[in-house]
N, C-alpha and C positions, 0 to 999 in steps of 0.2 A: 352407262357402259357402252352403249351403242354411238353415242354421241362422242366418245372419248375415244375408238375405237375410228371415228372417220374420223379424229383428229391427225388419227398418226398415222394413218393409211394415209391421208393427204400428204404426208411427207415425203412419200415416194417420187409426186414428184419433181423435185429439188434433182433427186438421183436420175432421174430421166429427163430430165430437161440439163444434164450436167451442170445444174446450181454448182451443187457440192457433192463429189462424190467420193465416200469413204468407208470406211467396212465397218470401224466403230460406229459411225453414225447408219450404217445399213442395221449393224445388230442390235442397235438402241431401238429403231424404229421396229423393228420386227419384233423385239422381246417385250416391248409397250403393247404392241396390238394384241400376241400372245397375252399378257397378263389381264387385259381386259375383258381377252375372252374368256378367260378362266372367272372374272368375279362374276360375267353371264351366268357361268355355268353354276355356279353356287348359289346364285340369287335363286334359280328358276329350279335347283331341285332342294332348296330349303323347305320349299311348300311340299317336300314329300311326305314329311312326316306329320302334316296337319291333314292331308287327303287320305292318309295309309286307315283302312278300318283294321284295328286291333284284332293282332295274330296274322296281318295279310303285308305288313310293312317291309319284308323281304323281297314279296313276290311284287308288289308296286314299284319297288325299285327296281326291280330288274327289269320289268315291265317300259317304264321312263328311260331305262340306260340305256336298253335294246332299240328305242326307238329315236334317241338320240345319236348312238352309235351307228343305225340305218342310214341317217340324213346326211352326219357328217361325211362318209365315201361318196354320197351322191352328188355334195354340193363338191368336193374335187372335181367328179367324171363332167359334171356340167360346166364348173370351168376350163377344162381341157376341150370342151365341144365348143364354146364359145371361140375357139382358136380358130375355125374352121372359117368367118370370117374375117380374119386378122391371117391371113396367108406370109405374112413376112415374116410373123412371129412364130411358123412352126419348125424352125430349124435353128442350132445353135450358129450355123457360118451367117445367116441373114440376121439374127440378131448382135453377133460382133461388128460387122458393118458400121451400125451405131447412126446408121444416116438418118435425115429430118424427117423421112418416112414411115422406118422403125419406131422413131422414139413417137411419131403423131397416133401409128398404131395401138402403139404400148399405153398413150398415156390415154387412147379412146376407150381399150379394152380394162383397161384401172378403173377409169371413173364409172363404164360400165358394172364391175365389179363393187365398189362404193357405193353405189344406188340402190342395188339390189340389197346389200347387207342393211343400209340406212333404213329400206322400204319396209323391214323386218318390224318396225317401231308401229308399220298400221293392225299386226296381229297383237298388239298389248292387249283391247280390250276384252282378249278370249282370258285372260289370266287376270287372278284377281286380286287385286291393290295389295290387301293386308293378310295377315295373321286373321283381324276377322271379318273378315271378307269371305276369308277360308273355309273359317269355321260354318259360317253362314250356309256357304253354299254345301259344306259337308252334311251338315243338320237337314237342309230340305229332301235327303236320299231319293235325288233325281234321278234314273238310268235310264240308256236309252240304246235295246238291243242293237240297233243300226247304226249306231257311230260308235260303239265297242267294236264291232262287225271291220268299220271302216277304218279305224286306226290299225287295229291288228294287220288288217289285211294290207293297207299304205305299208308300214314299217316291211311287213314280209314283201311287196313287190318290188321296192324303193333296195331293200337289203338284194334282193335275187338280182334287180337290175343292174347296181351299183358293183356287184359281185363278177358280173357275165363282164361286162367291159373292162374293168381292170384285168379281168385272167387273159381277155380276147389282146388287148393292146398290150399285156408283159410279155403272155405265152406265144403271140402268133404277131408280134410287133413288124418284123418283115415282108409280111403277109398282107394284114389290115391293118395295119398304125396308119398307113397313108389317105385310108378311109375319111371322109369329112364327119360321116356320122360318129364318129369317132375321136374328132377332135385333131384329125390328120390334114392336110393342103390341100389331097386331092389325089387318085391314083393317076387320073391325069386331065389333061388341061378342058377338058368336055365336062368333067365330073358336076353333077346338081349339088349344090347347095338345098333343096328342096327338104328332104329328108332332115337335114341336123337342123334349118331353122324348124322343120315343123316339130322335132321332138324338144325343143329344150323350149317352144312356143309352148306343148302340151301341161311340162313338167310346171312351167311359171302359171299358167291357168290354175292346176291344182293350187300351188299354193293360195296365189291370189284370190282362187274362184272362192275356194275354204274359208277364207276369212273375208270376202264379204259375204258370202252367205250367213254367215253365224255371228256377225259381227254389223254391218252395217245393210243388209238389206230390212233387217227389222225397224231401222229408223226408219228407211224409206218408206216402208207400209204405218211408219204412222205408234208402230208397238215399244219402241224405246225414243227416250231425246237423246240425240247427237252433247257430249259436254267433252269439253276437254282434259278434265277429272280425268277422262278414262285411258289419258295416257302418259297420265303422272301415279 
């Protein structure tokens, strides 16, 4: 899915490099990547019903949805903050222009966006292959107060956070829209850049840091073997 998914984000850009630019072929590409994410989405809560303990299959859903619902706003507001280095592209008159510098920004801040989606494929081996796989690991009733602790609490900071920014940048857009922390150009031409790279530096450590802690720093010590099984 993921791999099908940069196939047609790559086609973006044809449209920015004016290969071909045409609004069937804009909503072809758009409704492909859409629908790809959608068989994501149904691969990954298929396995609810094999982790759900009997009489708790409601509340594990909600549990999964809420925290998938968390992520989603956040991975928007982190794309809007990535703008703040791409200063051409925060306004709709500089990107009508349509100049070699536009389209070099656009298609910097694309493939940026591409990498990051693709880099998603090194969290596979926190998920497990099969049906029994599933089972497997449902049968050993492994729990572990502190990363119950730590999901919870990600989905509720992730949700508050994702939450304050979108209300700050609709409600008070005049205001702070032009904030970098924010996803804005700049209120003016002194403003740091410090700030928005050090928060969306922070957010991609979390992911990152997460999965290799849980994922590959165990190889390194020697406690699991590296196979590439684990992300097929």
């Amino acid at each position: 899915g993921s791999c099908l998914v940069l196939v047609f984000n790559s086609m973006y850009f044809l449209i920015i490099f004016d290969v071909w630019r045409n609004s069937w072929f804009y909503i072809f590409t758009d409704v492909s990547a859409l629908f790809m994410y959608t068989l994501n989405f149904l691969a990954s809560h298929a396995s609810m019903v094999e982790v759900a303990e009997p009489g708790y299959e409601a509340m594990t859903y909600s549990l999964i949805t809420t925290a998938t619902n968390a992520v989603s706003p956040l991975s928007a507001v982190i794309s809007y903050q990535l703008l703040a280095f791409f200063p051409l592209l925060n306004d709709q008159e500089s990107i009508a222009t349509d100049t070699p510098q536009v389209r070099n920004q656009f298609a910097c801040l694309h493939s940026l966006v591409i990498i990051l989606n693709l880099s998603s494929i090194l969290a596979l081996p926190l998920l497990p292959r099969q049906k029994k796989e599933t089972r497997e690991l449902v049968a050993k009733g492994e729990t572990s107060n502190f990363w119950g602790k730590y999901v919870i609490g990600s989905a509720f900071t992730f949700l508050c956070y994702s939450t304050f920014v979108t209300l700050v940048t609709v409600r008070y857009h005049d205001v702070y829209g032009c904030m970098k922390i924010l996803g804005g150009g700049g209120c003016s031409t002194d403003e740091s850049s410090t700030m928005a790279f050090g928060l969306v530096s922070a957010i991609l450590l979390y992911c990152y840091g997460t999965s290799f802690y849980l994922c590959y720093l165990p190889i390194l010590k020697g406690e699991h073997i590296f196979s590439w099984k684990m992300y097929i």
